[in-house]
GUNUTI-284521 format. One record per residue: z negated, y, x negated of N, C-alpha, C in turn. Coordinates in steps of 0.1 Angstrom, whole numbers, plus 5000, padded with zeros to 4 digits. Layout:
N
ZYXZYXZYX ...
END
This chain:
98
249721359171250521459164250821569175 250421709167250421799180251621919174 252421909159253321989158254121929149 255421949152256621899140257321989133 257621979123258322049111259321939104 260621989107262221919101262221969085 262721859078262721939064264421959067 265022009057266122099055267422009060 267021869052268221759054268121669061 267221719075267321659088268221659096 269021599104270521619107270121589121 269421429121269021329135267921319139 267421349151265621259157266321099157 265321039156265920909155265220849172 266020759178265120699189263720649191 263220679200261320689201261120759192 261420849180260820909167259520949174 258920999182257921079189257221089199 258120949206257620869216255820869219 255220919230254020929227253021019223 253521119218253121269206252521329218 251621389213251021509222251621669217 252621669215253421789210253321889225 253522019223253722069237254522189238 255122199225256722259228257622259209 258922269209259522239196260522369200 260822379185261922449185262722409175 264022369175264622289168265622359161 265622369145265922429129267622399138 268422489133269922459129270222349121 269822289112270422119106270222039117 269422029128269421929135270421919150 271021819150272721819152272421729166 271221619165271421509174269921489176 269721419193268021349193268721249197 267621179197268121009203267520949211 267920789215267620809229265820799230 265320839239263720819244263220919228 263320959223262721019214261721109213 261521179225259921229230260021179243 260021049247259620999257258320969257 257421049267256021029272255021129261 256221219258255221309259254421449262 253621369275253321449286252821579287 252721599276252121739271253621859265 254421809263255721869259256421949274 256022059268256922159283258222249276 258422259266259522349261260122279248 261322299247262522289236263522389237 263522429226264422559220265422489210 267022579210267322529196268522679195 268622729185270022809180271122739183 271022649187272722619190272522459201 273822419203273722269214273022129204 273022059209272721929206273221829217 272721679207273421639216272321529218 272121489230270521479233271021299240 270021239235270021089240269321079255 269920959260269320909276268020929275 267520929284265920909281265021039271 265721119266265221129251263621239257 263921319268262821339273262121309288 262121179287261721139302259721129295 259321149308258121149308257321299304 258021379300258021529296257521639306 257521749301257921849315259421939313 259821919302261021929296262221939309 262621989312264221979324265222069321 264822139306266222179304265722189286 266922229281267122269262267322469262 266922519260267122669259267822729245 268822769245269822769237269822879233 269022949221268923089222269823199213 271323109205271923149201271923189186 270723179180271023209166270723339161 271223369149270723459150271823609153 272823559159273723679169273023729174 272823829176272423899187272823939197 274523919200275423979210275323829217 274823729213274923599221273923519230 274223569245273023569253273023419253 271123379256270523289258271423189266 271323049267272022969276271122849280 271322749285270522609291271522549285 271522439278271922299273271722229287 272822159295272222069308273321969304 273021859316274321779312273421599310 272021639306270921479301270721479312 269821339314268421329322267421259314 265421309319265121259316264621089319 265121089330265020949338265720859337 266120709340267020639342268020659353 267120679365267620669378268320839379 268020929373268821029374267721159376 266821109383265621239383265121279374 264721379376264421519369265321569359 266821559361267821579360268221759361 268621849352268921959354269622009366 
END
């Protein structure tokens, strides 16, 4: 699986949902509120995540990634500059930690 699309009344990634995907970047719809834990864990082809607003991202959810931050690009405000979501890791031990 190399792209994802959320239908409308997607709220949650669920844990592992994607575990493994050769995805290599998302950008995540406004309904989507939460990922969970390891949920693109390992996959190593994923270098970017986007979303209009925070989430709230599980342990693990991108370890194995190239993923090290969430790019928060505000929506569709315009007066609302871009931000980093930080705060996860994708590791247990703490590395590759924002």
């Amino acid at each position: 699986m190399e792209e994802v699309a959320f239908e409308n009344g997607v709220e949650t990634i669920g844990n592992c949902a994607f575990s493994g995907c050769a995805i290599t970047s998302i950008d995540f719809p406004a309904n989507i509120k939460s990922i969970g834990t390891a949920a693109f864990r390992d996959c190593s082809k994923l270098e970017t995540a986007k979303s209009k607003h925070d989430i709230a991202v599980g342990s693990d959810a991108f370890a194995g990634t190239k993923v090290d931050k969430i790019e928060i690009t505000g929506g569709e405000d315009k007066n609302t500059k871009p931000k980093v979501q930080v705060g996860w890791y994708r590791d247990n031990d703490g590395s590759g930690s924002p």
